[in-house]
DSSP file (Angstrom, degrees, kcal/mol; ACC not computed):
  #  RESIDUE AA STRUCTURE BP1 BP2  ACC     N-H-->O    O-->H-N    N-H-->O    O-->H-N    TCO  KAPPA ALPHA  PHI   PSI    X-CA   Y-CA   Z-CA
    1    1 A X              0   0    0      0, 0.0     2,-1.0     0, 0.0    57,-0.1   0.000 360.0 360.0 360.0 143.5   -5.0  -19.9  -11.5
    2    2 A X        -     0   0    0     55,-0.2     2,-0.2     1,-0.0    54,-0.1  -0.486 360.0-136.3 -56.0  77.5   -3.7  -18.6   -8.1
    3    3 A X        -     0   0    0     -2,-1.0     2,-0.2    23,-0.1    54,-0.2  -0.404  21.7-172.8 -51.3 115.3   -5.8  -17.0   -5.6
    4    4 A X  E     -A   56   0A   0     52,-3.9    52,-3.0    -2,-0.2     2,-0.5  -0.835  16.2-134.0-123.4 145.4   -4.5  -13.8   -3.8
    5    5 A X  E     -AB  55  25A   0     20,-2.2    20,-1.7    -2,-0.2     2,-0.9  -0.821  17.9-172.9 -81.0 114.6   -6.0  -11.7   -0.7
    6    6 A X  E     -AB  54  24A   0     48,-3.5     2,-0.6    -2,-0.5    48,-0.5  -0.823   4.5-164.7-113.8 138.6   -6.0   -8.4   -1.0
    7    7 A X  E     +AB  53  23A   0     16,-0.9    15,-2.6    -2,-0.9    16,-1.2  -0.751   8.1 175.6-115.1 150.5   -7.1   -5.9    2.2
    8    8 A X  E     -A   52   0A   0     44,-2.5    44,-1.2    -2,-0.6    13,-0.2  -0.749  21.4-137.3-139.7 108.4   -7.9   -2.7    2.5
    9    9 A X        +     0   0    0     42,-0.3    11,-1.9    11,-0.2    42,-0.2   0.159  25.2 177.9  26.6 140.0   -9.2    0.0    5.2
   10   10 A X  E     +E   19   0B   0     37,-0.2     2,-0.3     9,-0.2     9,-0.2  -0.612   7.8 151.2-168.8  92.0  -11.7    2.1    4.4
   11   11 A X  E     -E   18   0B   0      7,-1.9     7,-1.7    -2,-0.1     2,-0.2  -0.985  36.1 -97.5-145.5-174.9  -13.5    4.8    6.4
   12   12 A X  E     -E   17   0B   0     -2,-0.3     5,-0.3     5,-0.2     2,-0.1  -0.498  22.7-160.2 -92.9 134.8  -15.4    8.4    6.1
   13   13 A X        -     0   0    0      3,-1.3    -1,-0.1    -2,-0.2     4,-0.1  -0.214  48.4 -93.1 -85.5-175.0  -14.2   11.7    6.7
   14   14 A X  S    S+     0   0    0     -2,-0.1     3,-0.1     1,-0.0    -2,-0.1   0.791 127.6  10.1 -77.5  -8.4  -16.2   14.6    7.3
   15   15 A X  S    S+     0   0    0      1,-0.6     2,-0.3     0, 0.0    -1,-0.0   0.713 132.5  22.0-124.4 -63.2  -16.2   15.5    2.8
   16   16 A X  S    S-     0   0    0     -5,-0.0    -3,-1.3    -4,-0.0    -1,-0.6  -0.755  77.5-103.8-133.6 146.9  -14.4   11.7    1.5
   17   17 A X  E     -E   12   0B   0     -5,-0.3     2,-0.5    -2,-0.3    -5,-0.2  -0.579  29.3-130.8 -46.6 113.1  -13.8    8.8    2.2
   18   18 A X  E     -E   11   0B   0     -7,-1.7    -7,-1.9    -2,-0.3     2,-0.2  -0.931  17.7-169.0 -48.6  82.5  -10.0    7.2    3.5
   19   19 A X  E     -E   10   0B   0     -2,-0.5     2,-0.8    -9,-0.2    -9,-0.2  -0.518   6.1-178.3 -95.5 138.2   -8.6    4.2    1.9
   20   20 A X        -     0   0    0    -11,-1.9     2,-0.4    -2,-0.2   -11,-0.2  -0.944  19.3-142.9-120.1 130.9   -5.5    2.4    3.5
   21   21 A X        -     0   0    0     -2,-0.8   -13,-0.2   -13,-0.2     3,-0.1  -0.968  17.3-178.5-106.0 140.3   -4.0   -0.7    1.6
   22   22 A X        -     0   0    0    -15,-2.6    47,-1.1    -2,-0.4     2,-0.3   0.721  48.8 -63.5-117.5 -52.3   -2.9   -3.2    4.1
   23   23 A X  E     -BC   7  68A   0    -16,-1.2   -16,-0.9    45,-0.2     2,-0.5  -0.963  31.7-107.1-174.1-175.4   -1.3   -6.2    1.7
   24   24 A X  E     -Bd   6  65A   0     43,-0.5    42,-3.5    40,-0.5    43,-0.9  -0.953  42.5-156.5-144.2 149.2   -1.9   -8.7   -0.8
   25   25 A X  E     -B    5   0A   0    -20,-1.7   -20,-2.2    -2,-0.5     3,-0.1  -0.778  22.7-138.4-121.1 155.2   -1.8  -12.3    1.0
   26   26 A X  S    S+     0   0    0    -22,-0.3     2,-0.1     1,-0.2     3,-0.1  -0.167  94.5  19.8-120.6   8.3   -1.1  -15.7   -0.6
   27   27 A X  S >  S-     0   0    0      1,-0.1     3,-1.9   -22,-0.1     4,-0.5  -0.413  77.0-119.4 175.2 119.6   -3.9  -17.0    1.6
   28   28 A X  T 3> S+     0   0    0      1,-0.3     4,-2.1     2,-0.2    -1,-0.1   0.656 113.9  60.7 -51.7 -28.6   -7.0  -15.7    3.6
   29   29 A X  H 3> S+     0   0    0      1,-0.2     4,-1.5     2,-0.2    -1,-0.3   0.698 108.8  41.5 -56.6 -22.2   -5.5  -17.0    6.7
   30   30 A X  H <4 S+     0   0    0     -3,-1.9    -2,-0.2     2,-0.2    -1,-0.2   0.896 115.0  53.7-135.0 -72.1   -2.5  -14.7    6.2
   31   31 A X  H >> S+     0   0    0     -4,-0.5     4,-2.5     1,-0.2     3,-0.5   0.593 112.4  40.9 -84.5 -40.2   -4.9  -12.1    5.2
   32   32 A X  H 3X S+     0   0    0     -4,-2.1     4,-3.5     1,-0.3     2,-1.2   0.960 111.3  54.6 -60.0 -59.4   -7.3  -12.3    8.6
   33   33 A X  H 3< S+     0   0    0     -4,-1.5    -1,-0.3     1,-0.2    -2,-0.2   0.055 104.7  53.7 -76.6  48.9   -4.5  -12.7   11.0
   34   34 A X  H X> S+     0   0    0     -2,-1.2     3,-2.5    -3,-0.5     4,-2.0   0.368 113.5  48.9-111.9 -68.7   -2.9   -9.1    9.4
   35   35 A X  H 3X S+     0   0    0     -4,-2.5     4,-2.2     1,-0.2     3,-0.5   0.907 110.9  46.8 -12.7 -73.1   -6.7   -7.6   10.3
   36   36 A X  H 3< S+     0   0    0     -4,-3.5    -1,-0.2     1,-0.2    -3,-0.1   0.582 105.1  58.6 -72.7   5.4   -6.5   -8.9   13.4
   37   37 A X  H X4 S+     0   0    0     -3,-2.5     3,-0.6    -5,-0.4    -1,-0.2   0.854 117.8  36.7 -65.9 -48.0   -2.8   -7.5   14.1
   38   38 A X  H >< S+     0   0    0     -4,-2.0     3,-1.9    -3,-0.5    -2,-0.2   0.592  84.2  96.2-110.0  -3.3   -4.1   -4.1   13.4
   39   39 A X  T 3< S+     0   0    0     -4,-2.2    -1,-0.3    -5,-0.2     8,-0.2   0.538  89.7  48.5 -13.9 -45.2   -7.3   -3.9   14.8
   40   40 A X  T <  S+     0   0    0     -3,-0.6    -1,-0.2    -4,-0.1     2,-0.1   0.141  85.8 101.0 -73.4 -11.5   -6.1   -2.5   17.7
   41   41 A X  S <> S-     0   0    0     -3,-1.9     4,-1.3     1,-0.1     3,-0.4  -0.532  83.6 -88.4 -85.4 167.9   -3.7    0.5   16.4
   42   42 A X  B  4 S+f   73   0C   0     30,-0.6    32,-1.5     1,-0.3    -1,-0.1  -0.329 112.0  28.3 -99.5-173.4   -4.9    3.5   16.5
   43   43 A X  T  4 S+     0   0    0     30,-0.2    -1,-0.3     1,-0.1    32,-0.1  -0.391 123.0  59.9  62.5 -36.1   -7.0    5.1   13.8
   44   44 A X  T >4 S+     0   0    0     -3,-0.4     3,-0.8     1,-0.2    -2,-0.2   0.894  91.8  61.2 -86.6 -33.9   -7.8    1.5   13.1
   45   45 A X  G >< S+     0   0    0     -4,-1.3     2,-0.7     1,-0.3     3,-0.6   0.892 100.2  56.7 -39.0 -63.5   -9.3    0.8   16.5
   46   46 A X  G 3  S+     0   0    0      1,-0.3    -1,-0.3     2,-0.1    -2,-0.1  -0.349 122.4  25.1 -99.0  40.6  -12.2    3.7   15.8
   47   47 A X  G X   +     0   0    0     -3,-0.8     3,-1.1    -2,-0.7    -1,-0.3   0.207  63.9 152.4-173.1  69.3  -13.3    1.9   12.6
   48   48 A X  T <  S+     0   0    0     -3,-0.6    -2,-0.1     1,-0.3    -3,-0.1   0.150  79.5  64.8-103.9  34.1  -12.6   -2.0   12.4
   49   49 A X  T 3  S+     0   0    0    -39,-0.1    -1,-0.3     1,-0.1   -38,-0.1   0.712  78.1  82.7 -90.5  -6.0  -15.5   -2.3   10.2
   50   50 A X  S <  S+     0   0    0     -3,-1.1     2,-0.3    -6,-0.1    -2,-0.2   0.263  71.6 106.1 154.7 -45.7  -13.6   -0.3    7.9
   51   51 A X        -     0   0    0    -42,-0.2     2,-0.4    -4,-0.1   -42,-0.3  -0.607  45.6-169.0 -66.1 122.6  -11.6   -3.6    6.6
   52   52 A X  E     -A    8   0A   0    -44,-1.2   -44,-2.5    -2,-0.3     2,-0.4  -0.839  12.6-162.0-108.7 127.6  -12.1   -5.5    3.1
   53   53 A X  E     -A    7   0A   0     -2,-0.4     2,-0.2   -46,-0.2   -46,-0.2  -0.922  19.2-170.2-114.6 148.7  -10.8   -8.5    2.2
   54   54 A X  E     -A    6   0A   0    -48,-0.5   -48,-3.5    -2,-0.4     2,-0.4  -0.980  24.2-127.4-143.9 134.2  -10.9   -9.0   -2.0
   55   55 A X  E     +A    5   0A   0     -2,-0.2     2,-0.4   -50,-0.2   -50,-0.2  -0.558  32.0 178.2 -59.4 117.5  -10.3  -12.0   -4.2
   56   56 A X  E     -A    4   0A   0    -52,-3.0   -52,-3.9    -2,-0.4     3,-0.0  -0.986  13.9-170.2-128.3 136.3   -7.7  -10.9   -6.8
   57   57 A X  S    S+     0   0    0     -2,-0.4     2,-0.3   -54,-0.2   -55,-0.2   0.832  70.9  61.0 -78.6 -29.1   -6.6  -13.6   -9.3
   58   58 A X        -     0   0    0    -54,-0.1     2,-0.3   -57,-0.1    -1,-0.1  -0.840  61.6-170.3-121.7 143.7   -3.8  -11.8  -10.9
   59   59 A X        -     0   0    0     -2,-0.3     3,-0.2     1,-0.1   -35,-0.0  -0.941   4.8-177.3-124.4 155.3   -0.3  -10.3   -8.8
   60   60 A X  S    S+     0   0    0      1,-0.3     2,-1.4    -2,-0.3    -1,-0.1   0.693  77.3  37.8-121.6 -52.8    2.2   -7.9  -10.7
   61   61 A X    >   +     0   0    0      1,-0.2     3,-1.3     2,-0.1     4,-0.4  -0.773  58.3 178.8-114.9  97.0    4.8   -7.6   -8.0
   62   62 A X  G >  S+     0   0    0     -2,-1.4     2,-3.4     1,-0.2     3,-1.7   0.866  79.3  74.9 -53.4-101.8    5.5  -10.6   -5.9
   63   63 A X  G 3  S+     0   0    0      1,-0.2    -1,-0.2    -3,-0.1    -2,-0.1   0.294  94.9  50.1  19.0 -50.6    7.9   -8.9   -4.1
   64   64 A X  G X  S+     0   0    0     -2,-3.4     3,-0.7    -3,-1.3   -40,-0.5   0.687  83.4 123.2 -81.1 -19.0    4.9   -7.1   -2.2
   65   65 A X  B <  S+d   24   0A   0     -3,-1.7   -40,-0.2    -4,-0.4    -3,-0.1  -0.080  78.3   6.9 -37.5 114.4    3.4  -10.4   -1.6
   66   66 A X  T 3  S+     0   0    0    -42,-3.5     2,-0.4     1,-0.3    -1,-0.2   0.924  93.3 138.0  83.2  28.1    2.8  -11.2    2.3
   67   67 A X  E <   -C   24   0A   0    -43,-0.9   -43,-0.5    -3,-0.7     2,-0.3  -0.923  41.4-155.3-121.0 125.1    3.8   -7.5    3.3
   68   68 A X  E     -C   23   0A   0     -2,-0.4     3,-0.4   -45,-0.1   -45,-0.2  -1.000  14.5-167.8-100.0 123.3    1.5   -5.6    6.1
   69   69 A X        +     0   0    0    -47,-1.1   -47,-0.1    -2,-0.3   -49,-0.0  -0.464  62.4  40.7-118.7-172.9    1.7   -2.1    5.7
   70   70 A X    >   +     0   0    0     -2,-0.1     3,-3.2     1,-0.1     2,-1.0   0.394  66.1 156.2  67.6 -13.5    0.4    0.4    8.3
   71   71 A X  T 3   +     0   0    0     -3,-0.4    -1,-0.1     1,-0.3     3,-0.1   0.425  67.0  48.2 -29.6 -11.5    1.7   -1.6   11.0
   72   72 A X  T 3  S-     0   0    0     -2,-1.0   -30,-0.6     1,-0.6    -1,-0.3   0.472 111.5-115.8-122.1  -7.3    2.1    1.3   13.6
   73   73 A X  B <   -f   42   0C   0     -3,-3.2    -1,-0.6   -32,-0.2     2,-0.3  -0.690  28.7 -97.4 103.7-171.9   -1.7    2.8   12.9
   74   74 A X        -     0   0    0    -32,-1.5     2,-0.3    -2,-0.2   -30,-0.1  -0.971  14.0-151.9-156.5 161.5   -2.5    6.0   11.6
   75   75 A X        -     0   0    0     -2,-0.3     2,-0.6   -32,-0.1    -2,-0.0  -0.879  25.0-150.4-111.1 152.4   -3.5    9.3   13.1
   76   76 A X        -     0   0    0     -2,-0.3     2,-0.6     2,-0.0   -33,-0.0  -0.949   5.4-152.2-125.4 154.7   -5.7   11.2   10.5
   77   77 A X        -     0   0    0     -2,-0.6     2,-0.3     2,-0.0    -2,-0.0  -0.869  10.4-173.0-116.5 134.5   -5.6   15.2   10.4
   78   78 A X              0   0    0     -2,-0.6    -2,-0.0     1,-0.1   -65,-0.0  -0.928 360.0 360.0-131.7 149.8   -8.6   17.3    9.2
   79   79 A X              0   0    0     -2,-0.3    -1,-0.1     0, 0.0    -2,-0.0   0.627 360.0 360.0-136.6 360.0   -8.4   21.0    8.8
């Protein structure tokens, strides 16, 4: 069976918790160098422990396969 990466972003508000999904990868190398893309946009900058990589066996939409979302950062707004 296939092994797929999937990452995710993750940090605390002042009430909850802020999840971002960043991709599902066809290989951890694929899966790091997407981390290390975005490491440096903002919102991601001021938490890059904040990223999880997870083993998932099973993928529903190839299509999405190998896809980085988030690319530009994110700003987050509390009111």
């Amino acid at each position: 069976m296939k092994t797929y990466y999937e990452v995710d972003h993750k940090h605390k508000l002042i009430d909850h918790y802020e999840k971002k999904h960043i991709g599902i990868f066809s290989s951890l190398q694929k899966a790091e160098a997407a981390i290390k893309n975005l490491q440096n946009k903002p919102g991601f900058k001021d938490t890059p422990e904040g990223f999880k990589v997870k083993k998932i066996m099973r993928l529903l939409k190839y299509r999405l396969l190998d896809n980085t979302y988030w690319v530009d950062g994110y700003d987050t707004y509390t009111y």
